[in-house]
Each structure stands twice: as C-alpha cells, then as structure tokens.
Backbone as XML, in Angstrom:
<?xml version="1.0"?>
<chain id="A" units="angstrom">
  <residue number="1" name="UNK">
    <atom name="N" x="-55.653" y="-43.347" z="-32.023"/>
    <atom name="CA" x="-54.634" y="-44.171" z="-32.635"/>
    <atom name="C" x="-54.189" y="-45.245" z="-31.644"/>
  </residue>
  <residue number="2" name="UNK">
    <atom name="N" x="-53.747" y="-46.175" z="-32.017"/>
    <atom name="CA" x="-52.838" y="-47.795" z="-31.006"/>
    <atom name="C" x="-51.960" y="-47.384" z="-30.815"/>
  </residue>
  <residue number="3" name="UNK">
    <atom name="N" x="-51.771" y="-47.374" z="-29.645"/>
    <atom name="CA" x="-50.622" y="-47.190" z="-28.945"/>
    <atom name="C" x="-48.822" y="-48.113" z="-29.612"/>
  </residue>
  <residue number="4" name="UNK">
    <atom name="N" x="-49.481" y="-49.027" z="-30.371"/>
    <atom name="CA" x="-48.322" y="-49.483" z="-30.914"/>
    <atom name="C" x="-48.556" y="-49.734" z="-32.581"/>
  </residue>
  <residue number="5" name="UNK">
    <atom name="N" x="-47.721" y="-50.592" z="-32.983"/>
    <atom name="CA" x="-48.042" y="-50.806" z="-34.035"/>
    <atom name="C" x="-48.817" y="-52.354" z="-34.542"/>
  </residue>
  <residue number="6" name="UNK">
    <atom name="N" x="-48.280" y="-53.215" z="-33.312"/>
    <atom name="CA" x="-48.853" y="-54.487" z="-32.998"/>
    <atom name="C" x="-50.200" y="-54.718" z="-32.470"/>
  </residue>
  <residue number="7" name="UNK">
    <atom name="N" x="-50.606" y="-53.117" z="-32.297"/>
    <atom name="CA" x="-52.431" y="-53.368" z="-31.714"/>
    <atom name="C" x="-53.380" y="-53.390" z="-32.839"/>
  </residue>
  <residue number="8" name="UNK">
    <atom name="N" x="-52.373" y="-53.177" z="-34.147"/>
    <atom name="CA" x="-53.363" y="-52.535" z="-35.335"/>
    <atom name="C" x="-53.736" y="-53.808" z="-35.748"/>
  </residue>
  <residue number="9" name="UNK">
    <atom name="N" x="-55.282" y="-54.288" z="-36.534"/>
    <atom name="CA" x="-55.255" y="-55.163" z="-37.047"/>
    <atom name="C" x="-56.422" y="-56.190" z="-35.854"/>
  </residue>
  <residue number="10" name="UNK">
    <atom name="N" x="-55.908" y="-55.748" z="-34.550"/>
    <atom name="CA" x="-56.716" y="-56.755" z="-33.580"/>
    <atom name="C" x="-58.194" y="-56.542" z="-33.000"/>
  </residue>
  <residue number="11" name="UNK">
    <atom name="N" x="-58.664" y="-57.566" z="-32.446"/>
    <atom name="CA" x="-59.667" y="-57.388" z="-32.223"/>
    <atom name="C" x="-59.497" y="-56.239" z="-30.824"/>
  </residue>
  <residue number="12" name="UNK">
    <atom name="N" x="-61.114" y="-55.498" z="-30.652"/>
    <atom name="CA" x="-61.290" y="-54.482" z="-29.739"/>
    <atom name="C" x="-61.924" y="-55.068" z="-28.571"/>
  </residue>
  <residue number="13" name="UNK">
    <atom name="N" x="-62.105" y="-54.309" z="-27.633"/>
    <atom name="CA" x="-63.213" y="-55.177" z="-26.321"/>
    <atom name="C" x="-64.272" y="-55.442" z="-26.693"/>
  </residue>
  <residue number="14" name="UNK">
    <atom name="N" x="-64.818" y="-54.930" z="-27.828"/>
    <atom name="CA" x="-66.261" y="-55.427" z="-28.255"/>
    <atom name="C" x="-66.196" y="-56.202" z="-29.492"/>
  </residue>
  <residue number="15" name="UNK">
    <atom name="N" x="-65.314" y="-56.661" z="-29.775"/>
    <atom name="CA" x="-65.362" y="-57.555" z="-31.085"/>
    <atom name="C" x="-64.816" y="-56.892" z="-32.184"/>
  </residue>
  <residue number="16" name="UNK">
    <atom name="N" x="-64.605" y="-55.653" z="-31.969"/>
    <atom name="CA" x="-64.306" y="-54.887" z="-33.474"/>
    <atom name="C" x="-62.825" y="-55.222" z="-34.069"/>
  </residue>
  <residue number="17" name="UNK">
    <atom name="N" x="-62.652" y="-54.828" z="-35.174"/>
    <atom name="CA" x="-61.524" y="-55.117" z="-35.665"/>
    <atom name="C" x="-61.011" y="-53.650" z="-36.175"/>
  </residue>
  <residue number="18" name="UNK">
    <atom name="N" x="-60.073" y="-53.097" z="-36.023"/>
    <atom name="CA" x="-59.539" y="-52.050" z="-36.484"/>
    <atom name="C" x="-58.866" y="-51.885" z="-37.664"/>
  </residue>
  <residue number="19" name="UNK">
    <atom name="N" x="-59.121" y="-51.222" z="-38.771"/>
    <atom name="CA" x="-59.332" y="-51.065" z="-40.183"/>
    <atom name="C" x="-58.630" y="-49.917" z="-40.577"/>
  </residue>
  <residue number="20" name="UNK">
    <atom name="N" x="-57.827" y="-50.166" z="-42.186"/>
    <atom name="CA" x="-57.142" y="-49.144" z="-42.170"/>
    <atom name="C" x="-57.403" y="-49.256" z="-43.845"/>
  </residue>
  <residue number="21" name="UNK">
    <atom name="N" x="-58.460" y="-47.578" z="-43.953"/>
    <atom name="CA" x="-59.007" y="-47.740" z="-45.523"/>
    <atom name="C" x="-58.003" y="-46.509" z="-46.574"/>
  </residue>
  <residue number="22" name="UNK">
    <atom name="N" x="-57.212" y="-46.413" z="-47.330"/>
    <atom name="CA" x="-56.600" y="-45.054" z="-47.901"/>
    <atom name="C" x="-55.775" y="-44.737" z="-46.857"/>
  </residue>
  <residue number="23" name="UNK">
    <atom name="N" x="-55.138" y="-45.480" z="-46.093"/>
    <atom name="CA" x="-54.072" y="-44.597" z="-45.312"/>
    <atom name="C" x="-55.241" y="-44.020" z="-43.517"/>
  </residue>
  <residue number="24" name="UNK">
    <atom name="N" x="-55.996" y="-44.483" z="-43.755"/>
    <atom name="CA" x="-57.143" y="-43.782" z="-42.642"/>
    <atom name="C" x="-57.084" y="-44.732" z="-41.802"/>
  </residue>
  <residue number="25" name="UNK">
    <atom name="N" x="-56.832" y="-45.095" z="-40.284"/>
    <atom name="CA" x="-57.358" y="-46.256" z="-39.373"/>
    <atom name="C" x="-58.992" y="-45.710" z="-38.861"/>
  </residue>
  <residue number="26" name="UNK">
    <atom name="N" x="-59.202" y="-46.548" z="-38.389"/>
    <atom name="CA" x="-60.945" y="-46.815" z="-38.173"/>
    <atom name="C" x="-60.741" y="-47.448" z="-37.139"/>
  </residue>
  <residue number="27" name="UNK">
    <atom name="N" x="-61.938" y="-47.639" z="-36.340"/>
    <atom name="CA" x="-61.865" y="-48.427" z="-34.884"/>
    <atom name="C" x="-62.513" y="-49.745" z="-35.306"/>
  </residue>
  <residue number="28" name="UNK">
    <atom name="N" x="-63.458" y="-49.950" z="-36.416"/>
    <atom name="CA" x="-64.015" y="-51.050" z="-36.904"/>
    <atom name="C" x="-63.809" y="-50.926" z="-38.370"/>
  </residue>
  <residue number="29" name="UNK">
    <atom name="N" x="-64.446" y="-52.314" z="-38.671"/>
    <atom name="CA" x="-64.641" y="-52.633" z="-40.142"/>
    <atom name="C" x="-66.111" y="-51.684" z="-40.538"/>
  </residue>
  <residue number="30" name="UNK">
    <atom name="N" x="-66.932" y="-51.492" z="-39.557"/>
    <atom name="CA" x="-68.256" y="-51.219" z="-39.718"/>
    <atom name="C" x="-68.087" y="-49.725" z="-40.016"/>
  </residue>
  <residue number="31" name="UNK">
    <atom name="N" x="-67.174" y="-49.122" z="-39.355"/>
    <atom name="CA" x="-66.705" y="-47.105" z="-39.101"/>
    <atom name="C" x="-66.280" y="-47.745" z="-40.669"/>
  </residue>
  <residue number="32" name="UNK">
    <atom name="N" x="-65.313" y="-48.007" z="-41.148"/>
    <atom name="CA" x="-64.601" y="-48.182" z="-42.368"/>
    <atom name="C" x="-65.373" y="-48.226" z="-43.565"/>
  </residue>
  <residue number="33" name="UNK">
    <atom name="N" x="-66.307" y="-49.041" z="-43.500"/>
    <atom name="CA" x="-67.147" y="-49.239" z="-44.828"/>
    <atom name="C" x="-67.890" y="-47.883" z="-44.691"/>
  </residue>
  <residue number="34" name="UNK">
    <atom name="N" x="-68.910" y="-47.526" z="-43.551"/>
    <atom name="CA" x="-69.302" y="-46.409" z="-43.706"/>
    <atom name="C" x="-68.461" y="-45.464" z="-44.534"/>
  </residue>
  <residue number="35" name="UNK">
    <atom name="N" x="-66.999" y="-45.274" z="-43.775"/>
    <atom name="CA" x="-66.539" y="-43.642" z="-44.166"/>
    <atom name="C" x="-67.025" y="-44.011" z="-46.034"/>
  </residue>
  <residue number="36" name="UNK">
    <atom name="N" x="-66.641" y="-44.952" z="-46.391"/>
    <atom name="CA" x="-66.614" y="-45.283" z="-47.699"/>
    <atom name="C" x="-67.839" y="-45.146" z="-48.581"/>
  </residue>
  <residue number="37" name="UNK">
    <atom name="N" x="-68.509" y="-45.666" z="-48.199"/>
    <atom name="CA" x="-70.278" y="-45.245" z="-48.590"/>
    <atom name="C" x="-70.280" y="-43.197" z="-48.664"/>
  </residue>
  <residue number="38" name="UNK">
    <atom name="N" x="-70.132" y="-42.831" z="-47.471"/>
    <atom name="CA" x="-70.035" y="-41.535" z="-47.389"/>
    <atom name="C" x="-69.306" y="-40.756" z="-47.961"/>
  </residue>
  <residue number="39" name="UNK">
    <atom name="N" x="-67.907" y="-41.396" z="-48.475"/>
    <atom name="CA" x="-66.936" y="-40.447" z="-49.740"/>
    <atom name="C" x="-67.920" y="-40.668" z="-51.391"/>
  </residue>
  <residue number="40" name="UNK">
    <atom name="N" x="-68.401" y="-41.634" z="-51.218"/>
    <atom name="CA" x="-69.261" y="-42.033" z="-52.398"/>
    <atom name="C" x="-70.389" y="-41.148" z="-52.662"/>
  </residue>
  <residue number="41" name="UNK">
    <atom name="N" x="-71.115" y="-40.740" z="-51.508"/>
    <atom name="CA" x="-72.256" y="-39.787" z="-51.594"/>
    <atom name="C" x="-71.844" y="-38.486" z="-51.764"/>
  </residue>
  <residue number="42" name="UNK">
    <atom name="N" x="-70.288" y="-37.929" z="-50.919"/>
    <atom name="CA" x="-70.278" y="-36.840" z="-51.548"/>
    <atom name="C" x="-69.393" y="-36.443" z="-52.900"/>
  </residue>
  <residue number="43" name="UNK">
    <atom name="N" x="-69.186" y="-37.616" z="-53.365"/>
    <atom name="CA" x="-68.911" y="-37.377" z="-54.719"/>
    <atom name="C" x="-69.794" y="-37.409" z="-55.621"/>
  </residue>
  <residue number="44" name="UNK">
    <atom name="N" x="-71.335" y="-38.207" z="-54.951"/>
    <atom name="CA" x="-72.004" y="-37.729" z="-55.860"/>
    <atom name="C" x="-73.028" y="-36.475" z="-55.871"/>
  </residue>
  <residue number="45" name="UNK">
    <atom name="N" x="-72.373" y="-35.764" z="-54.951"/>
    <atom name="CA" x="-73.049" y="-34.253" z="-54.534"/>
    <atom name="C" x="-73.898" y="-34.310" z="-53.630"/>
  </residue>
  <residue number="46" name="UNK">
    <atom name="N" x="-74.462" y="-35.629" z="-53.269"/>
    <atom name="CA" x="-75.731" y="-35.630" z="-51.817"/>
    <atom name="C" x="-75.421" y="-35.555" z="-50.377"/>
  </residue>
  <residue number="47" name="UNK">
    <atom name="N" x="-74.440" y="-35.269" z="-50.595"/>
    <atom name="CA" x="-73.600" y="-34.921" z="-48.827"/>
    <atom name="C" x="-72.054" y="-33.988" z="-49.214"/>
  </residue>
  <residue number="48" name="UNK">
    <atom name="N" x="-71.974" y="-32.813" z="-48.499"/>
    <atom name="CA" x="-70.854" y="-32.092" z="-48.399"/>
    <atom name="C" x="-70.533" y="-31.881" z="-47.055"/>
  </residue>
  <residue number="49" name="UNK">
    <atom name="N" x="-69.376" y="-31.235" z="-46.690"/>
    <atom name="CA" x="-68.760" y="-30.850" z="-45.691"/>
    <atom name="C" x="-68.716" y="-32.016" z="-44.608"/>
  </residue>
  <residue number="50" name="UNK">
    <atom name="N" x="-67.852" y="-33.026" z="-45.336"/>
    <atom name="CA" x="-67.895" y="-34.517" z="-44.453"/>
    <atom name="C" x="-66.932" y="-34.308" z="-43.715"/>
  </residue>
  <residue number="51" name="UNK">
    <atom name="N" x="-66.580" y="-34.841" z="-42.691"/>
    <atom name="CA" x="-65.941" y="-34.757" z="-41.361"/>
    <atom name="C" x="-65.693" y="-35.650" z="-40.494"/>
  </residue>
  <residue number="52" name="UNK">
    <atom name="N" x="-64.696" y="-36.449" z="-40.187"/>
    <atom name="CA" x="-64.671" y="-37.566" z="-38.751"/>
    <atom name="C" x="-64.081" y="-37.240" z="-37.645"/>
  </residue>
  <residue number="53" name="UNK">
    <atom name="N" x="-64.210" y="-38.061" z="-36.794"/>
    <atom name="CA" x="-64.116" y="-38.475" z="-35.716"/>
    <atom name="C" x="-64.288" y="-36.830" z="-34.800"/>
  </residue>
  <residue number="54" name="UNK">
    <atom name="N" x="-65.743" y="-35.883" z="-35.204"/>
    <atom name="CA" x="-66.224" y="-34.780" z="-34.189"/>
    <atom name="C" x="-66.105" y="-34.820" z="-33.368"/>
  </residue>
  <residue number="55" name="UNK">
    <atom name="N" x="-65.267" y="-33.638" z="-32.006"/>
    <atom name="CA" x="-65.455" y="-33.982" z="-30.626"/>
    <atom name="C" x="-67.013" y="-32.592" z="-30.590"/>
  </residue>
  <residue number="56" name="UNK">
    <atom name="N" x="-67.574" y="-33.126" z="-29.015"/>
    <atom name="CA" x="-68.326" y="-32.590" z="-28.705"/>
    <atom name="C" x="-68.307" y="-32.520" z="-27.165"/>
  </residue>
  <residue number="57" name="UNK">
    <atom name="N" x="-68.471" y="-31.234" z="-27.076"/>
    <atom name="CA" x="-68.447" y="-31.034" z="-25.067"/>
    <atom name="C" x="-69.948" y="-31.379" z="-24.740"/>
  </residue>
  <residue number="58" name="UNK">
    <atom name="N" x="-69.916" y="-32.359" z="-23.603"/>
    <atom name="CA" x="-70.888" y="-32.176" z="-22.968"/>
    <atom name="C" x="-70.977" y="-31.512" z="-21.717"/>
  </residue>
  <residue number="59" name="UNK">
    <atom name="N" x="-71.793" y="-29.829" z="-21.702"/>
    <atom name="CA" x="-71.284" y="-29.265" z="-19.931"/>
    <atom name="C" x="-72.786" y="-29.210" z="-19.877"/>
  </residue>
  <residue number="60" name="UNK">
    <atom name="N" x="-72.755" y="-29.294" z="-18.405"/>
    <atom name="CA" x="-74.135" y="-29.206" z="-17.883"/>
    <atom name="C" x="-74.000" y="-28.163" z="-16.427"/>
  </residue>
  <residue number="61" name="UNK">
    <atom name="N" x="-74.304" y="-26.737" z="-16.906"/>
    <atom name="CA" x="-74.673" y="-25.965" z="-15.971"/>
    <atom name="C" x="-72.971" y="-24.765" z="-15.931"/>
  </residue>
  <residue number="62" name="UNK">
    <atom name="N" x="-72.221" y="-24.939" z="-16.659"/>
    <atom name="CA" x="-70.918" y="-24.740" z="-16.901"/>
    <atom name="C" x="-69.857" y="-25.868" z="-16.604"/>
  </residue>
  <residue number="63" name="UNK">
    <atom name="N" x="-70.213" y="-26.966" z="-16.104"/>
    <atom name="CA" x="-69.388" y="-27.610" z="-16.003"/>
    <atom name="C" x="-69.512" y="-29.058" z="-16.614"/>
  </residue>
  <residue number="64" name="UNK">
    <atom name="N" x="-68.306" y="-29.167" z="-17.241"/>
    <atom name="CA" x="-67.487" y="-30.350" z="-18.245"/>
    <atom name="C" x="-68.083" y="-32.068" z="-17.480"/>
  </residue>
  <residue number="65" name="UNK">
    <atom name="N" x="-69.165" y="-32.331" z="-18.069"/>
    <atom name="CA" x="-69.570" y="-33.884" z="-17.656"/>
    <atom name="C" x="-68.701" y="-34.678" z="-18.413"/>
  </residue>
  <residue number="66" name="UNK">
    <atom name="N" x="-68.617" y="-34.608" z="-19.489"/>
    <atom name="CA" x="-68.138" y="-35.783" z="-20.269"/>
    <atom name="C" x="-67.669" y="-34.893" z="-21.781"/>
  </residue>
  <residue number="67" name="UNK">
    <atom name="N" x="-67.282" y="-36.037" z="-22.806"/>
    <atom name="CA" x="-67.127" y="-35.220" z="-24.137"/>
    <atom name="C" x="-67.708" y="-36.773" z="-24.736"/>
  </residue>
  <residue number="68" name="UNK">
    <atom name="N" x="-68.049" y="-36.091" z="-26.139"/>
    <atom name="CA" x="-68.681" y="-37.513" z="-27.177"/>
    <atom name="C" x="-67.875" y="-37.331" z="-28.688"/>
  </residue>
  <residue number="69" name="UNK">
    <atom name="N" x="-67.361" y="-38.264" z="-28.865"/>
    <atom name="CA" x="-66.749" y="-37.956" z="-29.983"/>
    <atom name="C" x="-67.662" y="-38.708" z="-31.523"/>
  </residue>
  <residue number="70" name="UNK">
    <atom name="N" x="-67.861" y="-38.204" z="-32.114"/>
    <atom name="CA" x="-69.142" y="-38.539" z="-33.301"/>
    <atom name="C" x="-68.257" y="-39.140" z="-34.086"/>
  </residue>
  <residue number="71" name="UNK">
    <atom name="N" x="-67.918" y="-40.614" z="-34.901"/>
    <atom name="CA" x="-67.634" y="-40.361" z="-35.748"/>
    <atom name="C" x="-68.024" y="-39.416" z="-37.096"/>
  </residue>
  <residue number="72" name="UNK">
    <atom name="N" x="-68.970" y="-39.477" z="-37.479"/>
    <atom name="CA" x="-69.034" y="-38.634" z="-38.694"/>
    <atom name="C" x="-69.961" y="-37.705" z="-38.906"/>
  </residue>
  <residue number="73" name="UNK">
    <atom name="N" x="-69.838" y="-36.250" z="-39.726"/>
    <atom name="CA" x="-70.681" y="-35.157" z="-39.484"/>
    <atom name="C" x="-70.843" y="-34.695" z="-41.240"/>
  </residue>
  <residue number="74" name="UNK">
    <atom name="N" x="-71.844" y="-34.358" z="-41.401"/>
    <atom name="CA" x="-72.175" y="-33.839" z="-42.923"/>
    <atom name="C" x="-73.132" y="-32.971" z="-42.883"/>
  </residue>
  <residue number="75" name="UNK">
    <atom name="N" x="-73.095" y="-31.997" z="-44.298"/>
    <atom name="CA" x="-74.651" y="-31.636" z="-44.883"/>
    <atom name="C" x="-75.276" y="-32.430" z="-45.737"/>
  </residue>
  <residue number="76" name="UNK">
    <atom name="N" x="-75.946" y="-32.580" z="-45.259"/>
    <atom name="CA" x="-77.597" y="-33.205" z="-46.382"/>
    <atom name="C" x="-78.100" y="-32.236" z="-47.523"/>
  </residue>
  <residue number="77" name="UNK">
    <atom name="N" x="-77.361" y="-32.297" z="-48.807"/>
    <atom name="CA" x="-77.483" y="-31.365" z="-49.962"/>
    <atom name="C" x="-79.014" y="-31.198" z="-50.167"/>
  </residue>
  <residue number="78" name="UNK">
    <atom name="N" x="-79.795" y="-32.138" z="-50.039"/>
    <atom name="CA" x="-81.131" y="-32.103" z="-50.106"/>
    <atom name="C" x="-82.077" y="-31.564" z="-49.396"/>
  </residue>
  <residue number="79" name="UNK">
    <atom name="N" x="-81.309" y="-31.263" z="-48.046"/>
    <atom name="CA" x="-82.338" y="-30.766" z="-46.951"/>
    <atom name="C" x="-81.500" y="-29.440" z="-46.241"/>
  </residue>
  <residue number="80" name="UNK">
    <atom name="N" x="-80.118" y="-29.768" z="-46.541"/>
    <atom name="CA" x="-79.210" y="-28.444" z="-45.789"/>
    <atom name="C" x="-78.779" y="-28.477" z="-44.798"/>
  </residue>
  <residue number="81" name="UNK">
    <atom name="N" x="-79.298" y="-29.958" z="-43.716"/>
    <atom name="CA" x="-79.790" y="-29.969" z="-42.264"/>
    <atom name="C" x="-77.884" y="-30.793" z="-42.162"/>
  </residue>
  <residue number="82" name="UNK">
    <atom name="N" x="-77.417" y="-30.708" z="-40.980"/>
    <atom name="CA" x="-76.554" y="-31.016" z="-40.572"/>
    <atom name="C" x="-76.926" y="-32.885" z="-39.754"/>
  </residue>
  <residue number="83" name="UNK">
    <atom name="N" x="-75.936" y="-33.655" z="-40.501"/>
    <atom name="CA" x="-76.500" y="-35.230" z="-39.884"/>
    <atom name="C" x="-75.402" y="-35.640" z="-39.376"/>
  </residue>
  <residue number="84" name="UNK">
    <atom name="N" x="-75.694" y="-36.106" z="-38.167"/>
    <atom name="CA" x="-74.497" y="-36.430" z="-37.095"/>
    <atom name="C" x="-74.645" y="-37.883" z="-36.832"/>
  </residue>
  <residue number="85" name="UNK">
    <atom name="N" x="-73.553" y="-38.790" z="-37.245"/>
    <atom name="CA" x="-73.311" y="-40.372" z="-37.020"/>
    <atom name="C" x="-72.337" y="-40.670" z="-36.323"/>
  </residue>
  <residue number="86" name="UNK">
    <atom name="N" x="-72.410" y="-41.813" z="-35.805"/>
    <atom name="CA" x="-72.135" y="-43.162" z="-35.098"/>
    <atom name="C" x="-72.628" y="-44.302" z="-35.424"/>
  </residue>
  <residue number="87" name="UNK">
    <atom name="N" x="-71.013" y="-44.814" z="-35.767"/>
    <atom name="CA" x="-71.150" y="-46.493" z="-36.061"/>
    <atom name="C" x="-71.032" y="-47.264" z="-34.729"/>
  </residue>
  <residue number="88" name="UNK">
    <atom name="N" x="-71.635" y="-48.333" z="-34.457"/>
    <atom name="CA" x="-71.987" y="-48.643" z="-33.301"/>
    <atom name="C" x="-71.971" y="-50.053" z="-33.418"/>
  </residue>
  <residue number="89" name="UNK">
    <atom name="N" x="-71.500" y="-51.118" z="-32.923"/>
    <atom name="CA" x="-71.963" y="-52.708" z="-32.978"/>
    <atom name="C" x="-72.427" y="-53.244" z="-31.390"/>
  </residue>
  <residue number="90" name="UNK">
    <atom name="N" x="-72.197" y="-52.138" z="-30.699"/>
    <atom name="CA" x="-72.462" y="-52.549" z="-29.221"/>
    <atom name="C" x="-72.823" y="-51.514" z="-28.690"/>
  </residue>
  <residue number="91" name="UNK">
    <atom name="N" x="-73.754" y="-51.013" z="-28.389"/>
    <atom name="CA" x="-74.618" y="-49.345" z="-27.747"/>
    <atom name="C" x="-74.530" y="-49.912" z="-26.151"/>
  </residue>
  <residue number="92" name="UNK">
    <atom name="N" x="-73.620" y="-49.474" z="-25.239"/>
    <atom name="CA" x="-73.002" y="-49.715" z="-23.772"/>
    <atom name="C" x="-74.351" y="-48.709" z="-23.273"/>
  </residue>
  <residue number="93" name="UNK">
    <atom name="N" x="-74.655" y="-48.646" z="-21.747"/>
    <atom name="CA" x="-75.014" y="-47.889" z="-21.091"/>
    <atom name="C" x="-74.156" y="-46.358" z="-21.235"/>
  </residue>
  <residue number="94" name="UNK">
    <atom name="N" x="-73.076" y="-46.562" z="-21.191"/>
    <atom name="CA" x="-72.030" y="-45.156" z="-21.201"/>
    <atom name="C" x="-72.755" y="-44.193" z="-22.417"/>
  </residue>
  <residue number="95" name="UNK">
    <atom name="N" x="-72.566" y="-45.250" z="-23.599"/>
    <atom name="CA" x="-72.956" y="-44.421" z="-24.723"/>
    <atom name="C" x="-74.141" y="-43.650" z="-24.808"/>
  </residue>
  <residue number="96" name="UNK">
    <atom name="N" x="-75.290" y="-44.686" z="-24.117"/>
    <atom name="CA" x="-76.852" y="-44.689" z="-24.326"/>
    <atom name="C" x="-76.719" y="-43.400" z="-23.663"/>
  </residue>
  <residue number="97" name="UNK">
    <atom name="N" x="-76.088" y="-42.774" z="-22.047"/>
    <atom name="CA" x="-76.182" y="-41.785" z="-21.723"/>
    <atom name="C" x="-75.622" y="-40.709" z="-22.570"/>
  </residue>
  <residue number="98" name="UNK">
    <atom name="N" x="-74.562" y="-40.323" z="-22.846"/>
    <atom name="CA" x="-73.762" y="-39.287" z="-23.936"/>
    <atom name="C" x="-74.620" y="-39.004" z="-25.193"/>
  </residue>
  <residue number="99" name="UNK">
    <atom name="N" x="-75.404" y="-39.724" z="-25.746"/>
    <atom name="CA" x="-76.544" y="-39.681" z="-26.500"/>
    <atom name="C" x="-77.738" y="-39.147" z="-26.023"/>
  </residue>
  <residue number="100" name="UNK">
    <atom name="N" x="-78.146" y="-38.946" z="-25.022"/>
    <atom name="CA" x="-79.216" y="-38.426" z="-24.169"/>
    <atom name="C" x="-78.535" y="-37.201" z="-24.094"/>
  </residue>
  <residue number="101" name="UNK">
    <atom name="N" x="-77.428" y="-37.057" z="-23.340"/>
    <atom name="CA" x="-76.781" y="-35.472" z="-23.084"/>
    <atom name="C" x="-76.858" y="-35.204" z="-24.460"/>
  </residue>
  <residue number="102" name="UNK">
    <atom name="N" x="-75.910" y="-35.343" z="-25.389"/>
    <atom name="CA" x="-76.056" y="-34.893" z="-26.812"/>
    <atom name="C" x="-77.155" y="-34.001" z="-27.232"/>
  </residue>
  <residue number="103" name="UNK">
    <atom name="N" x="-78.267" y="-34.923" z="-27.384"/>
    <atom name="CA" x="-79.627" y="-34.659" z="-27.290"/>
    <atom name="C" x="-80.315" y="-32.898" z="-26.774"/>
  </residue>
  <residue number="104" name="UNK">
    <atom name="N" x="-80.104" y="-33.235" z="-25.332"/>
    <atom name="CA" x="-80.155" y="-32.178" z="-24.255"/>
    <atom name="C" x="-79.531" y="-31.086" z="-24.337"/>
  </residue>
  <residue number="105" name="UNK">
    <atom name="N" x="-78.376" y="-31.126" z="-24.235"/>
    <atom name="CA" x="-77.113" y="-29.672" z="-24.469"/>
    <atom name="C" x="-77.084" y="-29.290" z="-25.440"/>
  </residue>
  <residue number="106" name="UNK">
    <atom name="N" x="-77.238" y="-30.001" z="-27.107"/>
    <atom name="CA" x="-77.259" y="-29.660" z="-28.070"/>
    <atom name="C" x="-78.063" y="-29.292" z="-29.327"/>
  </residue>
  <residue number="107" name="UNK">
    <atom name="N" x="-78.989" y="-30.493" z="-28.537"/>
    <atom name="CA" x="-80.154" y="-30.389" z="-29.408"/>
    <atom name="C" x="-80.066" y="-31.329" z="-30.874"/>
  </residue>
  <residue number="108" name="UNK">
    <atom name="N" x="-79.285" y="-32.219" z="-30.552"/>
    <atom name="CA" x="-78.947" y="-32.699" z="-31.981"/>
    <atom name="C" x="-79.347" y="-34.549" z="-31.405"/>
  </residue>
  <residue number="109" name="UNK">
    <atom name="N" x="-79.886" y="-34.686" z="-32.490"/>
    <atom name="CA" x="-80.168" y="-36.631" z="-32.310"/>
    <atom name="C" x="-78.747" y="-37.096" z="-33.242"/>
  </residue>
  <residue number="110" name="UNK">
    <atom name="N" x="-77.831" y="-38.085" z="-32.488"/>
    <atom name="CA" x="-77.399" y="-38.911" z="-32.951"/>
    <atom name="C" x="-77.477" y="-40.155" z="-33.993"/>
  </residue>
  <residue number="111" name="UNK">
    <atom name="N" x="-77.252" y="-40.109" z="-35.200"/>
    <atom name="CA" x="-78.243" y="-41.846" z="-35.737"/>
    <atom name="C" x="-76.794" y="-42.500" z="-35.694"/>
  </residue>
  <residue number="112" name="UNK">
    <atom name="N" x="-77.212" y="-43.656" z="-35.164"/>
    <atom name="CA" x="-76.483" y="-44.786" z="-34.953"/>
    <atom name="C" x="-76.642" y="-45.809" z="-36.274"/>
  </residue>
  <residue number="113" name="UNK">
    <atom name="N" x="-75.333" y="-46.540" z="-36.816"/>
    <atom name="CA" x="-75.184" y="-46.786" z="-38.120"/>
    <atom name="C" x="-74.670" y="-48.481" z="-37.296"/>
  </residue>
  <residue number="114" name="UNK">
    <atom name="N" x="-75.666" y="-48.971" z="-37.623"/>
    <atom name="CA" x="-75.533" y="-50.933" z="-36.815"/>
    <atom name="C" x="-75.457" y="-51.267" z="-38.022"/>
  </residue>
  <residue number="115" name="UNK">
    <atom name="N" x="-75.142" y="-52.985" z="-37.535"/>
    <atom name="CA" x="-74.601" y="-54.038" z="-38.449"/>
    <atom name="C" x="-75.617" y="-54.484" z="-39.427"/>
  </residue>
  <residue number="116" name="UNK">
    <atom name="N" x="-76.010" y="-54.969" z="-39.793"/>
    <atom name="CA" x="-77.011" y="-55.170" z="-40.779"/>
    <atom name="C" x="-77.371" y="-56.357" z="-40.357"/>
  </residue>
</chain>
C-alpha cells in the first residue's frame, strides 16, 4: 500500500501507474487489467482458487536469501496444475535472480505477463 494518500494515482520508478480496480489498488495498470481478465476466467470455470499478491520464501541451505512476492496464483481447471504470475513492464536484474531462486527452491517457473 502508499504510504499516503497523495502517492496513489502516480507514476512508479519504472513508469507504472498505480490502479485502483473494485476497491483493489494494483501497482500498475498492467497488474490491474490482468487481475480482471483473471476474475473473468474464473467465472467462467477455467481457473479457480485465484489469489494475489503470494509471498514466497526464498532459503537456501536454511537460511532466508530473499522473499518473492507473485502477484497472482491459480488452478488451471483444465490441467489441475497450479500457475504462478507476474505482471512485469521492466524485468530488473533483482527480479531475473528471485525467478531463478523460485525456480531452484521451489521448483515452480514463474510466467511473466508483459505489455503487449
């Protein structure tokens, strides 16, 4: 959340604009339309057990490297398989790594949801 109420609305360090869809803030317009697409799919039964902004530990060896927070987590009614997203307009080095750990500790691939 913004620390105030005057941060809402502005642009982010990467260009984003922070979005507020049903009462929900978003860090972008891009997180926003997604969640929206995604209430759409599971109303039409092809995705359940939707979920935002997932945290995830990353430890390596018992100890706490980092954490990744996903925006969005579902089942795939069609396949059963659990699909883990991130909306993304700028993939930093920081991220590119936490996506590799992800990967590694968890075993799970990230898909990244870009601009069109």
């Amino acid at each position: 959340m913004p620390r105030s109420r005057a941060s809402w609305g502005r642009k982010g360090k990467y260009n984003n604009t922070r979005t507020c869809v049903d009462g929900i803030w978003f860090d972008s317009k891009l997180e926003a339309a997604r969640w929206q697409e995604l209430l759409l799919l599971q109303k039409a039964g092809e995705i359940t057990d939707l979920r935002r902004q997932v945290p995830y530990r990353l430890d390596v060896n018992g100890f706490l490297i980092c954490r990744l927070i996903v925006d969005f987590t579902y089942l795939d009614s069609a396949t059963g398989k659990l699909v883990t997203e991130d909306t993304k307009g700028v993939l930093t080095p920081e991220c590119a790594i936490k996506l590799k750990l992800m990967r590694a500790i968890h075993g799970i691939d990230v898909q990244l949801v870009r601009k069109k």
